[in-house]
C-alpha positions as CSV (number, residue, x, y, z in Angstrom):
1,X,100.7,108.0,96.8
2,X,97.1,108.7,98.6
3,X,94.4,106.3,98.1
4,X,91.9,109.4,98.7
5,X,93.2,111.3,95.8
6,X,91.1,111.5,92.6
7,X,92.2,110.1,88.9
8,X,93.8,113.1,86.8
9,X,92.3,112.2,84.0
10,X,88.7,112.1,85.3
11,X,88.6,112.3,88.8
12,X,86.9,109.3,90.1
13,X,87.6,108.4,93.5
14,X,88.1,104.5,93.0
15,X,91.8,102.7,91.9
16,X,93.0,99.4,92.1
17,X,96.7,99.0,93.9
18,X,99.0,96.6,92.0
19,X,102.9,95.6,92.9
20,X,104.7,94.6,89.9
21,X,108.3,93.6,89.4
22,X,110.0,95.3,86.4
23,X,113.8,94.3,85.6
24,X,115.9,97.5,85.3
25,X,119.8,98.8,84.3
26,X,121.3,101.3,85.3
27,X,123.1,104.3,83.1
28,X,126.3,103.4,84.6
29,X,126.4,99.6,84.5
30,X,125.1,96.8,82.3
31,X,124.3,94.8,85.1
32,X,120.3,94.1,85.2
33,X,118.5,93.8,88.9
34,X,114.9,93.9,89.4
35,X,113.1,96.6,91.3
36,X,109.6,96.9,92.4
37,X,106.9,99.2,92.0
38,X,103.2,99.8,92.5
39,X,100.8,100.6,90.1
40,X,97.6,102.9,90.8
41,X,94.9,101.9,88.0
42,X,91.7,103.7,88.3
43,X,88.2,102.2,88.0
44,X,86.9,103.9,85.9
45,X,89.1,104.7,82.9
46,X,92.0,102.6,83.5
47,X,94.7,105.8,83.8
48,X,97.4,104.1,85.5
49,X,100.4,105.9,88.0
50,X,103.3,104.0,88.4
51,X,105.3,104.4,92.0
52,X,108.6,103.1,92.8
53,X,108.5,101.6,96.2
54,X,112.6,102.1,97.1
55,X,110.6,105.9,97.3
56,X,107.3,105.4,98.5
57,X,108.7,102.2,101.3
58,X,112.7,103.9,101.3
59,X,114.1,100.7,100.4
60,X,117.7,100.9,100.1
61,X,118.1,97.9,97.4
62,X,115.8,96.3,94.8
63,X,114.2,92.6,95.7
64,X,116.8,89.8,95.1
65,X,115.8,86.4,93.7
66,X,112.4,87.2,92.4
């Protein structure tokens, strides 16, 4: 994720960078854990990219006790 990138949908030049937490599960197991990610809105038309950061940040394991 670039902040000097343009939106795909209409290419403006200006976003807004937002970390959320968003409880998750795995295929495997029922158990549910929390992982965080960052969301790139842009100004303009609101399209919205969502990035995990254990990818963007190579974090091994999701927050604990959010």
């Amino acid at each position: 994720m670039r902040n000097n990138e343009r939106c795909l949908k209409c290419g403006e030049k200006t976003f807004e960078i937002k970390k959320i937490a968003v409880p998750t599960t795995k295929t495997t197991k029922a158990k549910i854990g929390i992982d965080m990610f960052y969301l790139k809105i842009c100004q303009n038309c609101g399209y919205t990219e969502m990035y995990s950061t254990k990818v963007l940040e190579k974090v091994k394991d999701p927050v604990k006790n959010y």
